[in-house]
Structure formats: structure tokens, C-alpha cells
C-alpha positions as CSV (number, residue, x, y, z in Angstrom):
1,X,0.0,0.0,0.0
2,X,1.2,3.5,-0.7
3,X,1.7,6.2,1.7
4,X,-1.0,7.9,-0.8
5,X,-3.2,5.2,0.0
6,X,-3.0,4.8,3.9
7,X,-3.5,8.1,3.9
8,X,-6.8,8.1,2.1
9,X,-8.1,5.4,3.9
10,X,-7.3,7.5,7.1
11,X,-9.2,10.6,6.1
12,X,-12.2,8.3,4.8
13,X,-12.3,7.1,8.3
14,X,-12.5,10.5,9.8
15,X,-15.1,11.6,7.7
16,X,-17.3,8.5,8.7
17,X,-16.7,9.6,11.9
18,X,-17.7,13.4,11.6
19,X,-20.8,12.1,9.9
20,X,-21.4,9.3,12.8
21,X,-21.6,12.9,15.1
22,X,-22.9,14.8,13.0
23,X,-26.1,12.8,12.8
24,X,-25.4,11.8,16.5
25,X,-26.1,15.4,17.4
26,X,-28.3,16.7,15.1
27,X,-30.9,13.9,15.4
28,X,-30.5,14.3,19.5
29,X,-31.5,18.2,19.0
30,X,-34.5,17.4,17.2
31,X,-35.7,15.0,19.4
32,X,-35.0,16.9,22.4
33,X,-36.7,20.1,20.5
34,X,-39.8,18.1,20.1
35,X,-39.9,17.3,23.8
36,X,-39.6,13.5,22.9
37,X,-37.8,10.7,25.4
38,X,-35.9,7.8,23.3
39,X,-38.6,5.7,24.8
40,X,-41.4,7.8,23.5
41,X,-39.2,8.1,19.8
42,X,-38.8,4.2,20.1
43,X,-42.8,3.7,20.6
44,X,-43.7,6.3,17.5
45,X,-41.1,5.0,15.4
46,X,-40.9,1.1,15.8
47,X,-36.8,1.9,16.0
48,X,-35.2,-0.2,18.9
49,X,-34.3,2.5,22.0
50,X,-30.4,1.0,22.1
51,X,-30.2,1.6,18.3
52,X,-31.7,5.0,19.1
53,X,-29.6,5.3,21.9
54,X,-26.8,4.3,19.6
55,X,-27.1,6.8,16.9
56,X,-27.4,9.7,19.5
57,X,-24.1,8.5,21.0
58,X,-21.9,8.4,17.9
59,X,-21.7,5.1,18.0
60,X,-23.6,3.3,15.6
61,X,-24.5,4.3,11.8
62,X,-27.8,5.3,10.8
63,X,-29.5,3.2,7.7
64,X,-32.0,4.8,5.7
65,X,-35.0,3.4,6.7
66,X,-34.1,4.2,10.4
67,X,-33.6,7.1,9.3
68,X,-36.5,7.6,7.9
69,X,-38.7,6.1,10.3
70,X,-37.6,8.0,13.0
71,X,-37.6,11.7,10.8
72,X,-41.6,10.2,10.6
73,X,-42.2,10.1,13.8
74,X,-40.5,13.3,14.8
75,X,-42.4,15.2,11.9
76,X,-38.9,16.0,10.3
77,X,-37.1,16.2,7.0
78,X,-34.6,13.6,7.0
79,X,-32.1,16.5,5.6
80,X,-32.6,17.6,9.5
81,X,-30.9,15.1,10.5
82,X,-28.3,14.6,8.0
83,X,-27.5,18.2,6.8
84,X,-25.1,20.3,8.2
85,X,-26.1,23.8,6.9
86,X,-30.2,23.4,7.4
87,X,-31.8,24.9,10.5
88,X,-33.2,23.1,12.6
89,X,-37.4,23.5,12.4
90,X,-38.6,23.3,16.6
């Protein structure tokens, strides 16, 4: 592997990482905005609370239809949750 290489690979993984918070945060505001618990977001969505829980913390990835599912039951555009220059609506 090149040094060219490694070093793409590394700044790939910090990206995925910024996005992990990114979404962690924004999706936490909104919820938290709305007046929601992770328990009330995991009974309106159908979404598990730990992989709720997960997301928020930065730990997990979001997949489209959890994404999705849970932008449903908050009443929010999934670009909310995902966007980094879009206001948040509360």
C-alpha cells in the first residue's frame, strides 16, 4: 500500500466519523426540540431505544429506513438530520 493510499483510507475514516456525530447530534437536538424521550421516539417509530440510543451516542451508523422512520415520527425532514447547513425546524 502506498503512503498515498494509507492516507486516504485514514481521512475516509474520519469523515465517517464526523458524519457518525454529526447525525449523532443533530438527530438528539431534534428530538430533544420536540420534547420526545428515546422511549417515547422508540414507541412512535418502531426503531429499537439502544439503536436510538446508539445513533445519538456516535456510535452506531444510521440506515435509511431508520432514518427515515424515525424523521416520521418526529415530523422531520430527514435533511434535519443529515444536513449540516439546514436549520433546525422546533
Amino acid at each position: 500500500m502506498t503512503e498515498e493510499t494509507a492516507t486516504a483510507i485514514e481521512e475516509t475514516k474520519l469523515s465517517h466519523e464526523q458524519v457518525k456525530k454529526t447525525v449523532a447530534g443533530r438527530l438528539l437536538t431534534l428530538r430533544k426540540a420536540r420534547g420526545y424521550s428515546r422511549n417515547k421516539l422508540n414507541a412512535e417509530s418502531g426503531v429499537h431505544y439502544d439503536i436510538i440510543r446508539r445513533i445519538e451516542e456516535g456510535t452506531r451508523y444510521i440506515e435509511l429506513t431508520v432514518l427515515f422512520k424515525l424523521c416520521a415520527a418526529l415530523d422531520a425532514d430527514p435533511s434535519e438530520v443529515i444536513s449540516t447547513n439546514y436549520s433546525l425546524r422546533v
